[in-house]
C-alpha positions as CSV (number, residue, x, y, z in Angstrom):
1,X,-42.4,15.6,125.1
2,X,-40.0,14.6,127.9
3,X,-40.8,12.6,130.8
4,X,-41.6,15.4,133.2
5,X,-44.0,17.0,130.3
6,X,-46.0,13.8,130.7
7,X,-45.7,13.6,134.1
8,X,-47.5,17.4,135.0
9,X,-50.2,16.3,132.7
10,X,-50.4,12.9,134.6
11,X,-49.7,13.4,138.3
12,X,-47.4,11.2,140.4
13,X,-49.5,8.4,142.4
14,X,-50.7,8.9,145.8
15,X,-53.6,8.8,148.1
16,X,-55.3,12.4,147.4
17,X,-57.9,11.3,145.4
18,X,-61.2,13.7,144.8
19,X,-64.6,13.3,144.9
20,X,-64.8,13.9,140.7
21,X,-62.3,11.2,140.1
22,X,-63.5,9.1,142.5
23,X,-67.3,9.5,141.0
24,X,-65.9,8.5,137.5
25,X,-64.1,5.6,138.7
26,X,-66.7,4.2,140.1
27,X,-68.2,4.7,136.2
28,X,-65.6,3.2,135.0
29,X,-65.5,0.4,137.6
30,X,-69.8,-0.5,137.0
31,X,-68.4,-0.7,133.3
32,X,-66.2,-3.5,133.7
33,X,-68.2,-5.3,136.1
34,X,-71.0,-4.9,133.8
35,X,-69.1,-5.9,130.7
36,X,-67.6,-8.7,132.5
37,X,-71.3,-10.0,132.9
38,X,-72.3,-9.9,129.7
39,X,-69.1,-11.6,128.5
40,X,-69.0,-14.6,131.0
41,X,-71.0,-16.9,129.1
42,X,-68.4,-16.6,126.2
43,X,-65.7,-18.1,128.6
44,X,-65.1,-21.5,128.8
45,X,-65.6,-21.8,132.8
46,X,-66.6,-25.8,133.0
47,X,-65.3,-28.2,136.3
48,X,-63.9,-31.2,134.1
49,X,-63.0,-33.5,137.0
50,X,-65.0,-35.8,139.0
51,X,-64.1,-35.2,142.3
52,X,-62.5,-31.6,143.1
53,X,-62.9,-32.4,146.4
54,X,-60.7,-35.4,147.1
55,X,-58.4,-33.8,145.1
56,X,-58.3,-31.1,146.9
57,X,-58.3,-32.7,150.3
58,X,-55.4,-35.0,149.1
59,X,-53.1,-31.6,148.1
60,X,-54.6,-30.0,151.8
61,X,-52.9,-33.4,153.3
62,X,-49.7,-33.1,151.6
63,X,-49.3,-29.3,152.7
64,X,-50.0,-30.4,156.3
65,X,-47.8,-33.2,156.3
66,X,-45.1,-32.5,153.9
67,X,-42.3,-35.6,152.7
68,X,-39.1,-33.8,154.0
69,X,-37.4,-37.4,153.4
70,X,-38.6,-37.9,150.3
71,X,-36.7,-34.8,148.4
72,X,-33.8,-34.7,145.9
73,X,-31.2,-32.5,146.1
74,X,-33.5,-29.1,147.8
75,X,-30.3,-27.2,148.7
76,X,-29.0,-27.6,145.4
77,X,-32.4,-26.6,144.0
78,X,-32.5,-23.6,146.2
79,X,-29.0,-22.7,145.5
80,X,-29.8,-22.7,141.7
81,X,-32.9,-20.5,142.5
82,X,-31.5,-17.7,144.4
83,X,-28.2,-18.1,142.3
84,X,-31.0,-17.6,138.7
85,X,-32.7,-14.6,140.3
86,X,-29.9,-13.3,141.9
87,X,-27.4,-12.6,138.6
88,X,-30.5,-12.7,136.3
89,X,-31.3,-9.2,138.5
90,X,-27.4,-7.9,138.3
91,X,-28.0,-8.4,134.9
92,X,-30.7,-6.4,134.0
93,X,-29.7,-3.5,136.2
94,X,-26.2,-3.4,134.4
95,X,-28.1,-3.4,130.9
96,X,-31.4,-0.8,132.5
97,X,-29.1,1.3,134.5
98,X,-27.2,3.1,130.7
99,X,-31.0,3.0,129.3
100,X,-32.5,4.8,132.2
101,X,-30.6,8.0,131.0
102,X,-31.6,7.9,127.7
103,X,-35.1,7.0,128.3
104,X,-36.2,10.7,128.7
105,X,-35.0,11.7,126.0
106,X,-35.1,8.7,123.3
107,X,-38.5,7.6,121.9
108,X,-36.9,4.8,120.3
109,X,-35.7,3.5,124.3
110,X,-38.4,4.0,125.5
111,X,-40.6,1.6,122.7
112,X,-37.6,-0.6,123.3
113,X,-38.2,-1.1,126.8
114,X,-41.8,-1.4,126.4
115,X,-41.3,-4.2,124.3
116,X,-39.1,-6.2,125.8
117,X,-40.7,-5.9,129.0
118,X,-44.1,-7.1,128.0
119,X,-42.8,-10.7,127.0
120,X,-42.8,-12.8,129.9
121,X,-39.9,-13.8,131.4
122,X,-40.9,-17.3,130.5
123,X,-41.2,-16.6,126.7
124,X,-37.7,-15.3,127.0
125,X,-36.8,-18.2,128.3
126,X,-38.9,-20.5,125.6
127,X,-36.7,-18.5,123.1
128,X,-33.3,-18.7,124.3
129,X,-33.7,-22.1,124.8
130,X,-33.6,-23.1,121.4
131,X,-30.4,-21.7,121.2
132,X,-28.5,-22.2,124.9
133,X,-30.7,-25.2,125.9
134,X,-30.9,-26.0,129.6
135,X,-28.2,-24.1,130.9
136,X,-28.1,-20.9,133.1
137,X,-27.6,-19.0,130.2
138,X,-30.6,-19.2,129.0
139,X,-32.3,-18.5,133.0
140,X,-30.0,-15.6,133.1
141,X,-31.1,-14.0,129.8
142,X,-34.6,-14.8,130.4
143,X,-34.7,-12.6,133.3
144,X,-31.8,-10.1,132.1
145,X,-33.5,-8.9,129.4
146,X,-36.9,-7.8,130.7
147,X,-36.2,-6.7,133.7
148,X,-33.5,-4.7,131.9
149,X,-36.6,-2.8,130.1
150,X,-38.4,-2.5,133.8
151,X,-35.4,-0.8,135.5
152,X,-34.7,1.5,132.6
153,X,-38.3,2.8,133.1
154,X,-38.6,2.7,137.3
155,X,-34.9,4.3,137.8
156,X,-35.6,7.0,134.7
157,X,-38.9,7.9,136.6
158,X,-36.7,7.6,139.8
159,X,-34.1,10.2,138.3
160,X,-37.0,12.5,137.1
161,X,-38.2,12.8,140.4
162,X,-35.4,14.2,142.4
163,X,-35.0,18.1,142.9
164,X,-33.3,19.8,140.0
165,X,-30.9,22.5,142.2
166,X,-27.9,20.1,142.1
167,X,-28.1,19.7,138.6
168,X,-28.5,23.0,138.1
169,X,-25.3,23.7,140.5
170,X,-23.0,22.3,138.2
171,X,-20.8,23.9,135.8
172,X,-22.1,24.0,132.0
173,X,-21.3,21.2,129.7
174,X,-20.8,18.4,132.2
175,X,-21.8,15.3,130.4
176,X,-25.0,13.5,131.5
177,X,-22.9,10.7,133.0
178,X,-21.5,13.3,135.4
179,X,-24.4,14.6,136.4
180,X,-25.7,11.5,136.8
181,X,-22.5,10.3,138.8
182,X,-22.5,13.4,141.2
183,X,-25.8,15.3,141.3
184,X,-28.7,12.7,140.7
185,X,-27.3,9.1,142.0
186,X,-26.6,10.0,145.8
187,X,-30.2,11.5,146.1
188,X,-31.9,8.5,144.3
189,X,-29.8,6.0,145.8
190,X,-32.3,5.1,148.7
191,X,-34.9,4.4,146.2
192,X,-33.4,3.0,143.5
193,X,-32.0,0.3,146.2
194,X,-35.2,0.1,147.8
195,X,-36.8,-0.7,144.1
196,X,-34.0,-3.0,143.1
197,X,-34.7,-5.5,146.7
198,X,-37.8,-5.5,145.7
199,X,-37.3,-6.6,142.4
200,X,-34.8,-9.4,143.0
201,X,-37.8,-10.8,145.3
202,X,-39.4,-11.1,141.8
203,X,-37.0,-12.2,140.5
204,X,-36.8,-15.5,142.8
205,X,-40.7,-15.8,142.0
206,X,-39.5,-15.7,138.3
207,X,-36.7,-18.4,139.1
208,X,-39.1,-20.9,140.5
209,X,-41.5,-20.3,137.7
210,X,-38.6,-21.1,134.9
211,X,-38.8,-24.7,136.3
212,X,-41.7,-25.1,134.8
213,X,-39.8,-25.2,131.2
214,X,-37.2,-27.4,132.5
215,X,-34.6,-25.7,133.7
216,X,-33.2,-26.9,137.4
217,X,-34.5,-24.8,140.1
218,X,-37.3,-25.4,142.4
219,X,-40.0,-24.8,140.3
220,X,-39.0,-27.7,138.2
221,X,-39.6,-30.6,141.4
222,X,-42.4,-28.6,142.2
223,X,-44.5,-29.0,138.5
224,X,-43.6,-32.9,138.6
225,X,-44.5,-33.7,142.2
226,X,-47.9,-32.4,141.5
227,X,-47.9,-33.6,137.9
228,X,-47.7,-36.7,139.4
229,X,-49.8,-36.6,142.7
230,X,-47.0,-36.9,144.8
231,X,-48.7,-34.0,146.8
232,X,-46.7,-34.6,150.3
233,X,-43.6,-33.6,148.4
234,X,-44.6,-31.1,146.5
235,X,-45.8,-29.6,150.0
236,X,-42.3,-30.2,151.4
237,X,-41.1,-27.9,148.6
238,X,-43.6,-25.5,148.6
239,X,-43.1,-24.7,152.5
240,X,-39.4,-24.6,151.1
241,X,-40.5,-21.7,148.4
242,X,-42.5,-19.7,151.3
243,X,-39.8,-20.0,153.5
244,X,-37.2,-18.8,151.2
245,X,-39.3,-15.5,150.7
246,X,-40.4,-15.0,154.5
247,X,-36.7,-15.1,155.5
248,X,-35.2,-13.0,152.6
249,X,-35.4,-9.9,154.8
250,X,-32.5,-11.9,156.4
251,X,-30.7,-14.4,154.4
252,X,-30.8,-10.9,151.8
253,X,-28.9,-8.5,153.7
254,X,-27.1,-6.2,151.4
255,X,-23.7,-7.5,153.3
256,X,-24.4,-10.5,152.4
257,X,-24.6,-10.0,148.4
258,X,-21.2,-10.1,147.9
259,X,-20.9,-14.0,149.3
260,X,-24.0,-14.9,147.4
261,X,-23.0,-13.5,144.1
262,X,-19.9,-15.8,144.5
263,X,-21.3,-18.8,145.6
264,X,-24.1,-18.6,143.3
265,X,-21.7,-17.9,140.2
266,X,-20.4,-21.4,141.6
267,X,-23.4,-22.9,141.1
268,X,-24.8,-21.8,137.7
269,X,-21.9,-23.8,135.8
270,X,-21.6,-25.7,133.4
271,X,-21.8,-23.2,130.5
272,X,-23.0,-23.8,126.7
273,X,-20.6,-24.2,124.2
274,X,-22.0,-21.5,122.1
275,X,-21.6,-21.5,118.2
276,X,-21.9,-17.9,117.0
277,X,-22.6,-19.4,113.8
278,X,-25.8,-20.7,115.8
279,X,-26.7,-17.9,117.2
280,X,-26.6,-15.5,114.5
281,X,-29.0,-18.5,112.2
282,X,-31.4,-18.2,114.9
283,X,-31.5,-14.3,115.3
284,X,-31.0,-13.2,111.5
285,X,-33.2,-16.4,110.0
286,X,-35.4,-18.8,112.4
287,X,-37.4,-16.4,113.9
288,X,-38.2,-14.9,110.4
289,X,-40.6,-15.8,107.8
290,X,-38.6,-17.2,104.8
291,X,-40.5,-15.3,102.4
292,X,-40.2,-12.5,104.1
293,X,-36.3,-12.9,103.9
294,X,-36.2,-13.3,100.3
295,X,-38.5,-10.4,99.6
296,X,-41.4,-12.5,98.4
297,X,-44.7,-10.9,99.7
298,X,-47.1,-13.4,97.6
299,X,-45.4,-15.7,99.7
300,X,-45.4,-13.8,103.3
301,X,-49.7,-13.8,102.6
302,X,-49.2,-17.4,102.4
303,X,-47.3,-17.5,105.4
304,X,-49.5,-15.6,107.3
305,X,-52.8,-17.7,105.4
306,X,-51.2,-21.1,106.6
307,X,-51.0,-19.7,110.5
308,X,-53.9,-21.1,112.4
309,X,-57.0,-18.8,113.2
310,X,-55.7,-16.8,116.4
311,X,-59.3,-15.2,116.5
312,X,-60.7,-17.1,119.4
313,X,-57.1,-17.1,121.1
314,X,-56.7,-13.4,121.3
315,X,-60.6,-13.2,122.4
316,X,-59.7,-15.8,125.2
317,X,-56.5,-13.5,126.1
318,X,-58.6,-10.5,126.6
319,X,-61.6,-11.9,128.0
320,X,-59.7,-13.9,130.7
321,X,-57.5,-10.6,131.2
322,X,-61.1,-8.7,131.6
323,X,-62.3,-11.4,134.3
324,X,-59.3,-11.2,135.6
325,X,-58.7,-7.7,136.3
326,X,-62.7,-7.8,137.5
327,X,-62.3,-10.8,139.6
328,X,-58.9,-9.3,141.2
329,X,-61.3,-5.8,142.2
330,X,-64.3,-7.9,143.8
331,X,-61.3,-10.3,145.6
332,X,-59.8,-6.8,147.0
333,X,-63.2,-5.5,147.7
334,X,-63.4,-8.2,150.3
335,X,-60.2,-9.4,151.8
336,X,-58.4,-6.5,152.2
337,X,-60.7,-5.3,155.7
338,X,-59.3,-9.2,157.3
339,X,-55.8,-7.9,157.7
340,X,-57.4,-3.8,158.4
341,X,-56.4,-2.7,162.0
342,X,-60.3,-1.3,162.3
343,X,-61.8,-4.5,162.0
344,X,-61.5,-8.1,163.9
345,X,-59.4,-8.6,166.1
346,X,-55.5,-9.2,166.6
347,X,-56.2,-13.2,166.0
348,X,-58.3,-12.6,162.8
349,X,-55.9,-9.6,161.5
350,X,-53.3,-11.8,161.4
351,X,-54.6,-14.5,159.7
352,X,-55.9,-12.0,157.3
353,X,-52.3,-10.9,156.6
354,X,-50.9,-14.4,156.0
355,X,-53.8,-15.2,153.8
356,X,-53.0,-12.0,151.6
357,X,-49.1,-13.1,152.1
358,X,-49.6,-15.8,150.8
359,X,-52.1,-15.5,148.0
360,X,-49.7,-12.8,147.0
361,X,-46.4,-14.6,147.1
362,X,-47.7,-17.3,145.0
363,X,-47.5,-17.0,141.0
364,X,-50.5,-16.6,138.9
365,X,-48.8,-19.7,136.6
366,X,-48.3,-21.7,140.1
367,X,-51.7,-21.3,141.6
368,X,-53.2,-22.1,138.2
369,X,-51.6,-25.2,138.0
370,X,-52.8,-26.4,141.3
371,X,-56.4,-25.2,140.1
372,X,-55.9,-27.3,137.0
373,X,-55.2,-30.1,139.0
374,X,-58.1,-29.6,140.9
375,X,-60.8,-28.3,138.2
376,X,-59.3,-29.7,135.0
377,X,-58.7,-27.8,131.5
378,X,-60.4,-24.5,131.2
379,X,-60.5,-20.9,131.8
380,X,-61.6,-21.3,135.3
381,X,-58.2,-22.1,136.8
382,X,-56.6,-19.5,135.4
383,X,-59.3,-17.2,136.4
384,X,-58.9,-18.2,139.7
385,X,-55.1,-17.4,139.7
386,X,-55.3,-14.0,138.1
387,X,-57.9,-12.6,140.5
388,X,-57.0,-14.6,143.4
389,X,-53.1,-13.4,143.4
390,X,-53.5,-9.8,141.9
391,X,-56.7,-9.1,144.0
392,X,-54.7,-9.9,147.5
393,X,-51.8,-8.2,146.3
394,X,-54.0,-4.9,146.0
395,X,-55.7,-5.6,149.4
396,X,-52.8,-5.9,150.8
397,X,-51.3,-2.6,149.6
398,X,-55.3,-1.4,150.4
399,X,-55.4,-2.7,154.1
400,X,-52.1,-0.8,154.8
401,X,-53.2,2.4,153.8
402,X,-55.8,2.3,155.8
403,X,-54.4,1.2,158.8
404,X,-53.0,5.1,158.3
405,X,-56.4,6.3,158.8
406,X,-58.1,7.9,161.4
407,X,-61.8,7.2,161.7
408,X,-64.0,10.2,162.6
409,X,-66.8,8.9,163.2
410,X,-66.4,7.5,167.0
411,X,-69.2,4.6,168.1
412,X,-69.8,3.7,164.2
413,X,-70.4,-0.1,163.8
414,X,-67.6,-2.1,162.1
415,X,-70.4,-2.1,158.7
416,X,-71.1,1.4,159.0
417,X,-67.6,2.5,159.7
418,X,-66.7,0.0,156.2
419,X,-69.4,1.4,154.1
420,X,-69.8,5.3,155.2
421,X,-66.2,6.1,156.2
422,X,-63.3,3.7,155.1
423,X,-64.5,2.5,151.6
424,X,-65.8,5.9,150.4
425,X,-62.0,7.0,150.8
426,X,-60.1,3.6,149.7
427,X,-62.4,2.5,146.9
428,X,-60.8,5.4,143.7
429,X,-57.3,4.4,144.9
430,X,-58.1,0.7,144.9
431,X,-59.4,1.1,141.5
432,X,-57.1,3.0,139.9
433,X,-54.7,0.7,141.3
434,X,-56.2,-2.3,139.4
435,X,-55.7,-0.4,136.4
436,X,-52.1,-0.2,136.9
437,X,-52.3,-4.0,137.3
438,X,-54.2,-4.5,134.3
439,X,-51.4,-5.0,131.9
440,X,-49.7,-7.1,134.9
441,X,-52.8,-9.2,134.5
442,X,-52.8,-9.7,130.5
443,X,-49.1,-10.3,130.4
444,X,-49.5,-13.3,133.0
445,X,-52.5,-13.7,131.1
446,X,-50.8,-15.0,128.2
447,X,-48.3,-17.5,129.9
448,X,-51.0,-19.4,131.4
449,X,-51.5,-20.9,127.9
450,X,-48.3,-22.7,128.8
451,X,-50.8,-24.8,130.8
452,X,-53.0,-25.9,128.2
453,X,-55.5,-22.4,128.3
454,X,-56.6,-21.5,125.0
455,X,-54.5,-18.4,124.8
456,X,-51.9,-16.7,122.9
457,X,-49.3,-18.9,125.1
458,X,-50.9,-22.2,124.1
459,X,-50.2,-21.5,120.6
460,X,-46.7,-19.9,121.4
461,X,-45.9,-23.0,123.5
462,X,-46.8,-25.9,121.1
463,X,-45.0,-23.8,118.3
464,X,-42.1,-23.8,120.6
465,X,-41.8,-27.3,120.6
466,X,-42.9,-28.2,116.7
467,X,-39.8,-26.4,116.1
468,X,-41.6,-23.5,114.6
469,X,-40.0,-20.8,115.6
470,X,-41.0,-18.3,113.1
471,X,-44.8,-18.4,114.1
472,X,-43.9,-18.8,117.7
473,X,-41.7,-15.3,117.3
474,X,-44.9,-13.4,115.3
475,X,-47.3,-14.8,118.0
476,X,-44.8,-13.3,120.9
477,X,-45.3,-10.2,118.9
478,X,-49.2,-10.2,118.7
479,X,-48.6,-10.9,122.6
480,X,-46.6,-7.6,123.0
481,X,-48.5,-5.1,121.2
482,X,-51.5,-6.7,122.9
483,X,-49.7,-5.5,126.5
484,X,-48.2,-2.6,124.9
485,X,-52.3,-1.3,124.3
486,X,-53.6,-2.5,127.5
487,X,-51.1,-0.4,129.0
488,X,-51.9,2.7,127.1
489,X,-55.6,1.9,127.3
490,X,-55.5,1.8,131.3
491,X,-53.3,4.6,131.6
492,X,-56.0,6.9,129.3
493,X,-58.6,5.4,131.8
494,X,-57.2,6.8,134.5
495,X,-58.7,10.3,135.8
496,X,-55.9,12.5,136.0
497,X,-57.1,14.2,138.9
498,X,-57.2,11.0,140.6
499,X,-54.3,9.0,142.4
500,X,-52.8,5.7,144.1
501,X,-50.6,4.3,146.3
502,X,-47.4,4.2,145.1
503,X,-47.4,0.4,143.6
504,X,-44.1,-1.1,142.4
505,X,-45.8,-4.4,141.8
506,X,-47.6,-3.4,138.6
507,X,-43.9,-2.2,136.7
């Protein structure tokens, strides 16, 4: 079945949802809410610290009064940041852009791209650093590789999309890179530009977070200026992150790629020495089983016997991914009328929108970290983070969607017009929305581990750095297929008849 098979079965998304989807959302929606209920108590949800408060109050002083004095080398930082996301995104359209015109046609590109994508960018870069170390290399690859999967599968949909008369215009047998050259790239440019921005903005989210491994860039002064409660510079740097995404729209004019690109191929040097003997040890034997090199299966059971129970790590994966997705829908549910045009006034609207901006612009791994800080070791941090970020980011996308709509009931109350008019309308788009975010959610669900949350990522992390690199690579493959069937289970729980906002967040 080709791509445009699926997609008349499964309509494109947009706002014309019915009342029949709409009704069975809501179903669907009382499920989760209701299973997330009777799953809570299982989650590890405990405040470990003394004093949340101080804390809190002491990070709250540092933001306020950021220590501009007191940091090392931010240019350089920032340089190495935009320089990381920059060629880390040049690289994965380069590798996505051959593989989007196969992936209609190849089932084996497309299971490619669905795996590669649904590793995180910083288990990518856990990986390669074994073999590059801390070098750009391994910042580059890290981001290369998986948004190389993510642009195969945005500009194949792109390419799918566009009207088929041109194409069928030109002469028969013309290749598929000509009519890819001449009859499907000038009308998909707009949008395949449009998606690629937008994707070098996560890119520089991605950069920061790669700090948090050890490579150079901003992230990396961030984690140990809060690491060590030196919260007035790690505010300096964070109104440095915020300000490097606000003023994109500027500093990332497309005329000014080309100087950016050079200067930040200055900046990414030095480069590994790389031993191809190395290399190939770590692809063809490291990341393997022994046993299951030398054929013996006795020996691959007791491999697999010797790995640690991973029972109550893949329940805490999908039980924090569950809260999270639930906690992201009740989060939407109420933020997204504060930056709504019917509601409040200009003052409150656009403090709404810079909360949302905010919330949104800040990793899931970043804001659980500061939660950590705050609440100590558990689930609740991260649960905070995923529903936090992810529910702002869909009232965000919620609250301008409605701004589009026309009330008709004149003289309503702000409630009535919320509950009778607005919501009623909003609500199967906001949810089927969250289920496009739901395998978003349980792939950043897994990272979070990095941070001492019993999930997969804990166990992926500490293997990491015992030097066990064979379990780490089988556990990074549990965490795939895990994303891999969220996907598929969320897109089956979508009503067909039912569609969204257009959301390239959630690819």
């Amino acid at each position: 079945m080709t791509l445009a098979d699926r997609r008349t079965r499964e309509p494109r998304p947009g706002w014309l949802a019915g009342q029949s989807g709409g009704v069975r959302l809501a179903r669907h929606s009382l499920t989760l809410v209701a299973l997330a209920v009777v799953l809570v108590p299982f989650a590890d949800l405990s405040i470990l610290t003394r004093d949340p408060w101080a804390e809190l109050a002491r990070m709250a002083r540092g933001l306020a009064w950021p220590a501009w004095g007191a940091l090392e080398s931010p240019l350089e930082a920032l340089g190495l940041t935009v320089a990381v996301a920059l060629w880390g995104t040049l690289g994965g359209m380069v590798l996505g852009f051959p593989l989007a015109l196969l992936f209609a046609r190849s089932r084996l590109v497309r299971a490619g791209c669905a795996f590669v994508r649904a590793i995180h960018e910083l288990f990518w870069a856990l990986l390669f650093l074994q073999v590059f170390g801390l070098s750009a290399a391994t910042a580059l690859m890290a981001l290369a590789i998986p948004y190389a999967g993510i642009f195969a599968k945005v500009y194949a949909e792109t390419l799918e999309q566009i009207p088929g008369a041109p194409r069928d215009a030109l002469p028969s047998g013309v290749t598929r890179l000509s009519r890819f050259v001449y009859a499907e790239l000038p009308l998909a440019w707009t949008r395949l530009a449009a998606y690629t921005r937008y994707r070098f903005e996560c890119a520089l989210r991605a950069s920061v977070l790669l700090g948090f491994v050890g490579l150079p860039t901003l992230g990396f002064q961030l984690e140990t200026a809060f690491r060590e409660g030196r919260y007035h510079e790690a505010g300096a740097l964070l109104w440095l992150f915020y300000l490097l995404i606000a003023s994109l729209p500027w500093w990332g004019h497309r005329r000014l790629m080309p100087l950016l690109a050079l200067g930040g191929a200055l900046l990414l040097g030095p480069w590994p020495a790389l031993e191809g003997g190395l290399l190939w040890r770590f692809v063809s034997q490291d990341i393997w089983p022994p046993a299951l090199l030398e054929g013996d299966w006795r020996g691959l059971i007791d491999w697999l016997a010797r790995i640690p129970d991973l029972g109550p790590a893949i329940g805490n994966t999908l039980l924090l991914g569950l809260l999270g997705s639930v906690g992201a829908l009740l989060v939407a549910l109420a933020l997204w009328p504060l930056a709504c045009r019917h509601f409040g006034n200009p003052a409150t609207r656009l403090a709404g929108r810079g909360l949302l901006i905010f919330l949104r612009s800040t990793p899931e791994l970043m804001l659980a970290f500061f939660f950590l800080l705050l609440l100590g070791p558990s689930l609740l941090p991260a649960w905070l983070a995923l529903a936090l970020h992810n529910g702002a980011l869909i009232a965000f996308l919620v609250a301008r969607h409605a701004d589009a709509i026309t009330p008709g009931m004149p003289g309503v109350n702000a409630s009535g017009r919320l509950a009778y008019e607005l919501l009623p309308r909003l609500y199967p788009g906001m949810l089927a929305l969250l289920y496009y975010r739901a395998e978003v959610i349980l792939r950043e669900t897994a990272i979070l581990g990095m941070l001492g949350v019993a999930t997969l990522g804990y166990y992926i992390d500490a293997n990491f750095e015992y030097l066990l690199f064979d379990v780490a690579f089988f556990l990074l493959l549990i965490t795939a297929a895990l994303n891999i069937a969220v996907d598929a289970l969320s897109r089956r729980l979508r009503p067909r008849e039912t569609a969204i906002i257009d959301d390239p967040c959630q690819r």
